[in-house]
Every structure is written in structure tokens, then in C-alpha cells.
N, C-alpha and C positions, 0 to 999 in steps of 0.2 A: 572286373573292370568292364566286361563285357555287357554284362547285365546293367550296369548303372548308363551306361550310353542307349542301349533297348528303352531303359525306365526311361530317359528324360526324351527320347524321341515321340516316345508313346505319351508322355504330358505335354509335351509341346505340340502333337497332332490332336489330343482331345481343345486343347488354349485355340487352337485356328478352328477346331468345330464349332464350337463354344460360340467364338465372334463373328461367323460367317450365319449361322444361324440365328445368333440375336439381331442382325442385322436384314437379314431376309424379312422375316416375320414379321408382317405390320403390328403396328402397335394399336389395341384398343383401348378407346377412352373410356374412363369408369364414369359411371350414370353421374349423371348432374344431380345433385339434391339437392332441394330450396328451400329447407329446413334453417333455425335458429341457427343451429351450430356450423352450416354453412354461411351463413350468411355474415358471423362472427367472425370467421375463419377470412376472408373474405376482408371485412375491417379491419380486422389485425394487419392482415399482410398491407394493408393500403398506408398504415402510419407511416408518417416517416422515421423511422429509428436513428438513421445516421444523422438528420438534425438534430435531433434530441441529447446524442451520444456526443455533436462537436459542442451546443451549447453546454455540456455538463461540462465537457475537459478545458471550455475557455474560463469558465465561471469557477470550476475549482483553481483554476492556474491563479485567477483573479484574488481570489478567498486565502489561498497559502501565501500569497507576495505579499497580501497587506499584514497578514499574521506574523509575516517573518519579520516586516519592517515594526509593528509593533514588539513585538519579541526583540528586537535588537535596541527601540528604546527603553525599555525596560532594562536591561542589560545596563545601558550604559548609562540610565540614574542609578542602579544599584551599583553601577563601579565608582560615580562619584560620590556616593555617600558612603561606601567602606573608605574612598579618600579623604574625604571629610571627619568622620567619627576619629581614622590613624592620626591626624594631623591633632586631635586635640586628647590623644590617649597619651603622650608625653611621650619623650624618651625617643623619637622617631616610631614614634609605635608600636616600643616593646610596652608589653602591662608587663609589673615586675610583681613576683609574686609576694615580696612583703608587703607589699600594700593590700594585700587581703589573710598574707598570715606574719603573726608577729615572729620575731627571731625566737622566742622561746617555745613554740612549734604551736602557739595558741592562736585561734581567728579572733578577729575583732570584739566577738560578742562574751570571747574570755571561757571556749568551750575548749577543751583539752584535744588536739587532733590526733587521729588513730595511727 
């Protein structure tokens, strides 16, 4: 137990060298270079990204509401035509299956069913 309190005094006394000394020591500036890929670097950084980043998340917001409003009229001409089609299948909408096989286990066309 003893050791393990020596260990972390001895890393917490290297942690206050560490930041007393990165803070002493001026800081030097690296050479300026007027080169291409300076100059790029330089443009880049000048964009504006966060306009770009709020136009995209207003314009998809825009793009999925009309999708979604579309998608739900769709939906709901395909629920009035499954209404439609049930209302003239007879029966309140059961299909009954002798009307596609005869009682004697034959279809329409007089083929033997398996």
C-alpha cells in the first residue's frame, strides 16, 4: 500500500512538471510558407462550413416532410381502392373459393386439382 501512494505521488509530481514547464517556455511559431498548399489550407479553413452544414439539415428536413406527406397520400389512395375492389368482391369481401374451384375438386378450365 505503501508503494502504490510513493507511485501516484511521484506521477502527480512528474503531471505539475509537465504543466509548469509547458507553460514557461515560449512558444515558437513555425515558418510561414507561401506555397500552393499553404494557401489551400488557408481557403479551406476560410469556408463557411457551418452555413453549408445548416442549409443541408433545413433542406433535407424540407425534402423528408414533402416525402412523407407524399408517402401518406399514396397510402391513403391505396386504402381506398383495397375499399373499393372489397366492396364489389361480394360477400362483404370474402372471395369464396368455389368460385374458382368447382365442388368436385375441378377449376374452371376442367383440370383435375392435385
Amino acid at each position: 500500500m505503501l508503494e502504490l501512494i510513493l507511485y501516484l505521488v511521484l506521477m502527480t509530481s512528474v503531471a505539475v512538471v509537465a504543466v509548469v514547464f509547458s507553460r514557461g517556455i515560449p512558444r515558437v511559431e513555425d515558418e510561414k510558407e507561401e506555397g500552393f498548399y499553404a494557401r489551400l489550407d488557408k481557403w479551406v479553413a476560410s469556408l463557411p462550413f457551418s452555413k453549408a452544414d445548416i442549409f443541408l439539415k433545413n433542406s433535407s428536413h424540407k425534402v423528408l416532410r414533402k416525402l412523407r406527406v407524399s408517402l401518406m397520400k399514396v397510402d391513403n389512395f391505396l386504402d381506398d381502392f383495397l375499399e373499393r375492389t372489397k366492396e364489389t368482391n361480394g360477400a362483404n369481401g370474402k372471395i369464396k373459393i368455389e368460385d374458382f374451384v368447382g365442388k368436385s375438386g375441378e377449376n374452371k378450365e376442367g383440370e383435375k386439382k392435385d
